[in-house]
ZAMARGU-4260 file (C-alpha; in steps of 0.2 Angstrom, whole numbers, plus 5000, padded with zeros to 4 digits):
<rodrens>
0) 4928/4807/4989 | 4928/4808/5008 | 4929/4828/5014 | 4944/4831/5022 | 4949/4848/5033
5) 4964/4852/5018 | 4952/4850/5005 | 4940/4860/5012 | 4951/4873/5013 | 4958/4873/4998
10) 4940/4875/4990 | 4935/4888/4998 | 4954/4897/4997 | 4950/4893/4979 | 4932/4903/4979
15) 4938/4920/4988 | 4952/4920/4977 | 4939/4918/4961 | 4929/4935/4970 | 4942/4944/4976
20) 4955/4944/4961 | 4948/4958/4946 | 4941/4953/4931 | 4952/4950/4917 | 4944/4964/4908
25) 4947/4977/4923 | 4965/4971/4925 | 4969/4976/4909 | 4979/4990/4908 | 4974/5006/4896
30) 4986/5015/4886 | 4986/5034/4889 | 4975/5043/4876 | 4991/5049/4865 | 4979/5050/4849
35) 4974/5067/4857 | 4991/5074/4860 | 4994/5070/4843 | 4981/5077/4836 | 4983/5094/4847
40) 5003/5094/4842 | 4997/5092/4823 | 4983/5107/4823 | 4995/5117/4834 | 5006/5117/4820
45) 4993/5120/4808 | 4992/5137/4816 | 5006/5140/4817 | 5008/5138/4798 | 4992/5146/4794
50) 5000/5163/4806 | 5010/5168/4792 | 4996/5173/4781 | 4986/5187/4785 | 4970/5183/4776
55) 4970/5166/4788 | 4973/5171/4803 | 4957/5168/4810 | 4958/5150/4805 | 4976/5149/4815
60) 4966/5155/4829 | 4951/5145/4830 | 4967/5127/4827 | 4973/5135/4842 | 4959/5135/4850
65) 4955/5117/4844 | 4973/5113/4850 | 4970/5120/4869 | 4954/5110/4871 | 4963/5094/4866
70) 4975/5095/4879 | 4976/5090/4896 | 4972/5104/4912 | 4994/5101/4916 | 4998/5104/4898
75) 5006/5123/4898 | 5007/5122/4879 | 4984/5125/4881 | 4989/5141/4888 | 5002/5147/4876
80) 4990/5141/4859 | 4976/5151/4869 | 4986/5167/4871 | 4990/5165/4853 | 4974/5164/4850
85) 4969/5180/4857 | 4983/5189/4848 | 4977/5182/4831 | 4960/5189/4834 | 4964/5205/4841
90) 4974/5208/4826 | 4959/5203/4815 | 4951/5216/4826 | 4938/5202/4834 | 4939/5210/4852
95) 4927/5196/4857 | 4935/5181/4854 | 4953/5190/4861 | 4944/5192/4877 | 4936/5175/4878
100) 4952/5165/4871 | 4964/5177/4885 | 4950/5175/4898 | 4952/5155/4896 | 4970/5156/4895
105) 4968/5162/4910 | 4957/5152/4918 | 4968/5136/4913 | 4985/5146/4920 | 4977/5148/4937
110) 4970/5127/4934 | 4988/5122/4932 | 4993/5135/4948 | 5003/5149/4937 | 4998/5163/4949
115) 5008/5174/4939 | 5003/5169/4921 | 4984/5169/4925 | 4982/5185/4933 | 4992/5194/4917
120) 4979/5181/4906 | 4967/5190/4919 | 4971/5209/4916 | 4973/5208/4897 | 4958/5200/4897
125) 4950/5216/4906 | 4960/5229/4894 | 4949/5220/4880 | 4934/5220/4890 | 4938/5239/4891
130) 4942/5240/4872 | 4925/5234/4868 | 4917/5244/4882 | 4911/5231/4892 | 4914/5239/4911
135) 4905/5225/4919 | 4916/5214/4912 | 4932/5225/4915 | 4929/5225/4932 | 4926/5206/4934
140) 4942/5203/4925 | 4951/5216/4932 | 4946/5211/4951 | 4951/5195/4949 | 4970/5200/4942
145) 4971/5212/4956 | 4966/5197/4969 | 4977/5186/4961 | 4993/5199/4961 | 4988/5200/4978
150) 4996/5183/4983 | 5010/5179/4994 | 5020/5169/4982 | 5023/5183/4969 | 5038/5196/4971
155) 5032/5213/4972 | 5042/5216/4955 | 5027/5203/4947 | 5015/5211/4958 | 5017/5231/4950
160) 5021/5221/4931 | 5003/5212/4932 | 4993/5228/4940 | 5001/5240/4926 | 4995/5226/4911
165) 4977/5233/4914 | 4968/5252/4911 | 4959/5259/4924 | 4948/5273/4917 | 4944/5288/4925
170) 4943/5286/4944 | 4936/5270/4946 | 4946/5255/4950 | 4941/5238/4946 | 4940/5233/4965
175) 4927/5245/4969 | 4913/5235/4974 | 4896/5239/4964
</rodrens>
């Protein structure tokens, strides 16, 4: 076959198509992971469940706990089973895993930019760390409510609500630098 300008063409349209298109494996699309909300929704009411009983309600904490870690950083329903989480424990009287559990609930508020729900998160996290006589942590804790009750974007009804959440004891205040 004689070589001809169209056919020339054509074959090398033909290539940089072949190298420029995605593989059929990458063009695939993927499903969102919904097996993981599922499973979150299903532990979440576990614990919810398991809340009722007394005698189980460190196992309705630690399903909340499971629950938060399965869901995504936009979820707000992470921050609700991790508050819970905290109330379980602190009513089983495990102050740590309240302070750790209200701590992350915190930490994930302030990820999902709830300025208002983190630095509550914030200061209870600092009244437990107080509870269990931690100051170091109280003031860690307690500076970062007060910097975050600080912002511009809350009213100053939110602001006095969030900085009387958390015990200063005797004259030291958790923004005194150390």
């Amino acid at each position: 076959m004689p070589r001809t300008p169209t056919r020339a063409l054509l074959a090398s349209a033909a290539i940089v198509a072949a190298l420029t298109l995605p593989s059929p494996a990458s063009s695939q699309y993927r499903l969102p992971t919904i097996t993981s909300v599922a499973r979150a929704d299903s532990l979440h009411e576990s614990a919810v469940a398991l809340s009722s009983d007394f005698r189980r309600l460190r196992d309705a904490a630690r399903l909340h706990e499971q629950s938060a870690a399965l869901r995504a950083p936009e979820d707000s329903l992470a921050f609700r089973c991790l508050t819970t989480a905290a109330q379980l424990s602190y009513a089983k009287k495990d102050l740590a895993d309240a302070q750790r559990d209200m701590a992350a609930a915190a930490a994930h508020a302030l990820a999902r930019g709830d300025i208002q729900k983190s630095a509550q998160a914030y200061a209870d996290a600092a009244w437990l760390a107080n509870a269990r006589q931690h100051r170091g942590e109280v003031r860690s804790l307690a500076r970062q409510a007060e910097m975050l009750a600080a912002s511009p974007l809350l009213s100053g009804t939110q602001r006095v609500a969030i900085l009387k959440r958390f015990v200063h004891t005797g004259r030291e205040m958790a923004s005194e630098e150390r």
